[in-house]
Each structure stands twice: as C-alpha cells, then as structure tokens.
N, C-alpha and C positions, 0 to 999 in steps of 0.2 A: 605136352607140346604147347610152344608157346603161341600168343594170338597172332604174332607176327609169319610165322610157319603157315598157320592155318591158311592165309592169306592166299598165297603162291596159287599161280594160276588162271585160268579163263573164270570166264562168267561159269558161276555155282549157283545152283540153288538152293536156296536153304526158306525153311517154315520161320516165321519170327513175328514178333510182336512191334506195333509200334509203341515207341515209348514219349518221344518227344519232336516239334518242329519248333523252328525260327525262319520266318518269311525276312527277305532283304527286298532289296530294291527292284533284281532282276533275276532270284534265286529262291528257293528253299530247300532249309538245312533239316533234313529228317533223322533221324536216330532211331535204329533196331535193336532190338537181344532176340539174340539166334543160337541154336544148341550147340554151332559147332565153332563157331566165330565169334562170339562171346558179343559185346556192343559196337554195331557200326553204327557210319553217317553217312550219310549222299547229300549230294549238294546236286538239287536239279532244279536245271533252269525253267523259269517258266512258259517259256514257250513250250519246251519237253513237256511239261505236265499237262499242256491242253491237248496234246497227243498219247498220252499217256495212256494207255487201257487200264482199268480199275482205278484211275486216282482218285474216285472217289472213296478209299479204303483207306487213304492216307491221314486216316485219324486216330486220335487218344487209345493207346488201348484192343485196336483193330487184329484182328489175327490173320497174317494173312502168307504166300509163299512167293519171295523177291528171287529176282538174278541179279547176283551181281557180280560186277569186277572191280579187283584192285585200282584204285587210280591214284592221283600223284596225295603228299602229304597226309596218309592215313584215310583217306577217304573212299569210299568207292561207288564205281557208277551204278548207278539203279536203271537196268535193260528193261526188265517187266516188271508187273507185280499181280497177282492172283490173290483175289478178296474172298475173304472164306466168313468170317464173322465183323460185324460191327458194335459197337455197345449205341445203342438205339438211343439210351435214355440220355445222350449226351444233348443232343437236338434243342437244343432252343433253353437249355438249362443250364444257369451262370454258375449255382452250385455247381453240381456233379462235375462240368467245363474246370472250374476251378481245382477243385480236390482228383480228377486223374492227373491235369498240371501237375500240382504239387507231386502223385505219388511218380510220375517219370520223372522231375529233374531230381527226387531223389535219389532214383536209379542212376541216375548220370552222374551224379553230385556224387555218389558213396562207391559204386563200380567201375566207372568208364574207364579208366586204367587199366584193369582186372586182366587175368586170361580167360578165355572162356570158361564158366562154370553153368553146368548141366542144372543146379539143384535150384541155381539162380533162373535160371531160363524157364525152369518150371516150376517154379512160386509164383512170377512175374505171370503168367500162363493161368495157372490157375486164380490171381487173382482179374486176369483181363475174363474168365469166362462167370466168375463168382459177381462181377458186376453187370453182369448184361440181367439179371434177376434181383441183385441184392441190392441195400445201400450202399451206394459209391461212398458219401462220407463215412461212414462205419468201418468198410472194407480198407481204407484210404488210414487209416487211424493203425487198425490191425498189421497193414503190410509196413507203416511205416516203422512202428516199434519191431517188428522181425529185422526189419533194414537196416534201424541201428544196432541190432544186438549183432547180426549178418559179417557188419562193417568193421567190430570188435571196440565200437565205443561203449558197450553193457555185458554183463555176464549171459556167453551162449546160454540157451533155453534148459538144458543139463545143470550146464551150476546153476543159473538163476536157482530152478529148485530145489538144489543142494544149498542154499545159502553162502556160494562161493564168491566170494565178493558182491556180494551185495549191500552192505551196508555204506560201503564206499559210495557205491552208484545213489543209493540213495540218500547220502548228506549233499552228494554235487547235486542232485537233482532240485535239493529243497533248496542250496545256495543260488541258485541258477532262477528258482519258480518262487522263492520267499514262501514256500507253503509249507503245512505244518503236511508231512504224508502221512495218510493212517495204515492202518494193517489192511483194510481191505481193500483200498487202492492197490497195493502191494500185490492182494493177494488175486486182483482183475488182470494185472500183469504181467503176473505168471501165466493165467489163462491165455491172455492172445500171442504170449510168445508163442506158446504151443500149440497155438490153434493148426489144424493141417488142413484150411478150405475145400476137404470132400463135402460132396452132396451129403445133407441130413448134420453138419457139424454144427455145434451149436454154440455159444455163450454167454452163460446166466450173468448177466453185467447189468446193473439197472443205469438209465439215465443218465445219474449225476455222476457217476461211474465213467463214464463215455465222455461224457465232458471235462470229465478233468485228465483223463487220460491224452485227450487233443491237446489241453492246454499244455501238459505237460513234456507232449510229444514237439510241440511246436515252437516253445521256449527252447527246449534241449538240443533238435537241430540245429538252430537258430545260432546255440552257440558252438556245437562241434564241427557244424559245416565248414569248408575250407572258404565258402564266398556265404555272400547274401542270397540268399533263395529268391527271387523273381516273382514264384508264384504264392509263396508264402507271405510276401511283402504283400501282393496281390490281395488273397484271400481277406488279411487283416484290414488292409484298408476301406474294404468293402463291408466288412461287418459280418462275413459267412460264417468265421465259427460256429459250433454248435451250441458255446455255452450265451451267445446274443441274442 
C-alpha cells in the first residue's frame, strides 16, 4: 500500500520517532518515521507549540505517540503529541546535538520518498533507544553505514559477506577517501552492517577502527547524497570528528 493510501482520513495516531526539525520565522518543520505512514512533516506554528502538551518531546531522537491529519502539500497537522522517552544526554552536549543531526537528515536525505517500511521504522527505533545508554557518536557511525547499504549505494549486509560486489565498493571508496583500505577495515565493516542493536550486542572494533570508519562514512555520503548535508558541513567545521 502506498504512503499516499496510507494517508486517507482523520486524525490517526500513530507511535513514531523524531527524526529531524527546521525553526522558520513563524513556524517549525518537524519530521517523523512511523510504522504505518512511513516519514512525515508538520509544520506548526509557534504559537501552537506554546500550547502545545508534551512539546517539550519535540526533540532528536525522542519516542513519542503523535495525532495526526492529512493537510495541504504533503504535510500533516500535528493535534497532540504523548512523550514517552527522551535521549537525556543530548542536554547541553554540541557533540551528541551534532551526530543525532547528522543521523536524522540522513534518514531524510536517503528515505523521505520511500513508502512506509516497518524494518526502517524499527532500526531507526532501536537506534533512538541504543542511544539513551550508548555513544551517540559510535551508534551514529554504525546506523549510518546500515543507511547507505539500506539506500543500495553498498552491497546489502548478505553480499557484503559473500563478497558480492564488493571490490567495486571498495575501489569507489578509496577514489573518493585517497586511502590505501586494509583487510581489517574491511573486515570492521562487515561487523556493523550486521550489527542487530539488541541489548548485550557487541563490537570488537578498536579505536582507530572507528575513526576511520567516520571518515570514510562521511566522505562517502558526501558524495552519494543528492544535496550537501547541513549537519555534516556542521560537524566538520567545528572540529567534532572523532579522528580530531
């Protein structure tokens, strides 16, 4: 069923995460993933919002359950909203602030077209609840490379470790990043395609591992994305990387 079907009708409630905002002059543009309506947007006014019950939920990340209805241009209005979790550790930290940016506009940047997909809604889900305990930059690294393999600009997590196409991916990778790649960069790659974010999952990745895996995460969107990334302009200019 398509996302435009889904649509049809009064105010719905649906459970959904936030992924991204943009404040305007007299407005803000919020964006959800919801199981059943794949990614919406609301655009509410500010006035609304100081009426608003729970809008303090209307953050990075947040889990929370919205009503909405259809309104004009794709858009739809946000009646309530019911705050169920917050990721805490965003509070007063430019990091973490930075790296959940980055991972929602890459939800937007890679999906927002889409029809609704369930599997997306609960990756996206379990990485909002994997950050209220883990590192955001870590976790942030991890969902991105799912997101481009997700997107089909990498071999899915299956061939990856069949070796199906892979060598292609990684000549574009090293023309893109001028780096020599080794086998166990390679072979860290493998690991967090398949990582499945349950409690207790693990991986053995050391440091330098991690750092180069960002860089090469952040060159690669860089150049498959259809725009310039905002928050990845962001991140860079500030120095946040990991390998800084």
């Amino acid at each position: 069923m398509s996302q435009t079907a889904n649509r049809r009708g009064p105010g719905q409630n649906q459970p959904a995460v936030v992924l991204w905002h943009k404040k305007r002059k007299n407005y803000t543009i919020y964006s959800f993933i919801t199981p059943s309506l794949g990614i919406i947007t609301c655009s509410v006014p500010h006035r609304r919002l100081h009426s608003l019950k729970a809008a303090g939920y209307l953050q990075p990340f947040s889990q929370v359950v919205i009503t909405v209805q259809p309104a004009d241009d794709d858009l739809y209005n946000l009646q309530q909203i019911s705050g169920q979790t917050l990721v805490k550790s965003l509070e007063g930290n430019l990091q973490n602030i930075c790296y959940t940016a980055l991972a929602g506009e890459l939800v937007m940047t890679f999906f927002y077209h889409t029809n609704a997909d369930r599997s997306l809604y609960e990756k996206i889900l379990l990485y909002a609840r994997q950050i209220q305990r883990k590192s955001i930059p870590l976790a942030t690294i991890i969902l991105g490379w799912q997101l481009v393999s997700l997107a089909g600009f990498m071999p899915s997590p299956v061939d990856y470790r069949l070796g199906k196409g892979t060598d292609a991916f990684w000549d574009e990778v090293g023309r893109i990043s001028f780096l020599s790649i080794a086998t166990e960069l390679k072979q860290a790659l493998g690991f967090v395609l398949t990582y499945d974010w349950r409690e207790g999952s693990q991986l053995a990745i050391g440091k330098s591992q991690w750092e180069l895996l960002e860089k090469l995460l952040f060159a690669y969107v860089d150049t498959v994305a259809e725009r310039p990334l905002e928050s990845l302009r962001f991140l860079k200019s500030m120095g946040i990387g990991l390998w800084d």
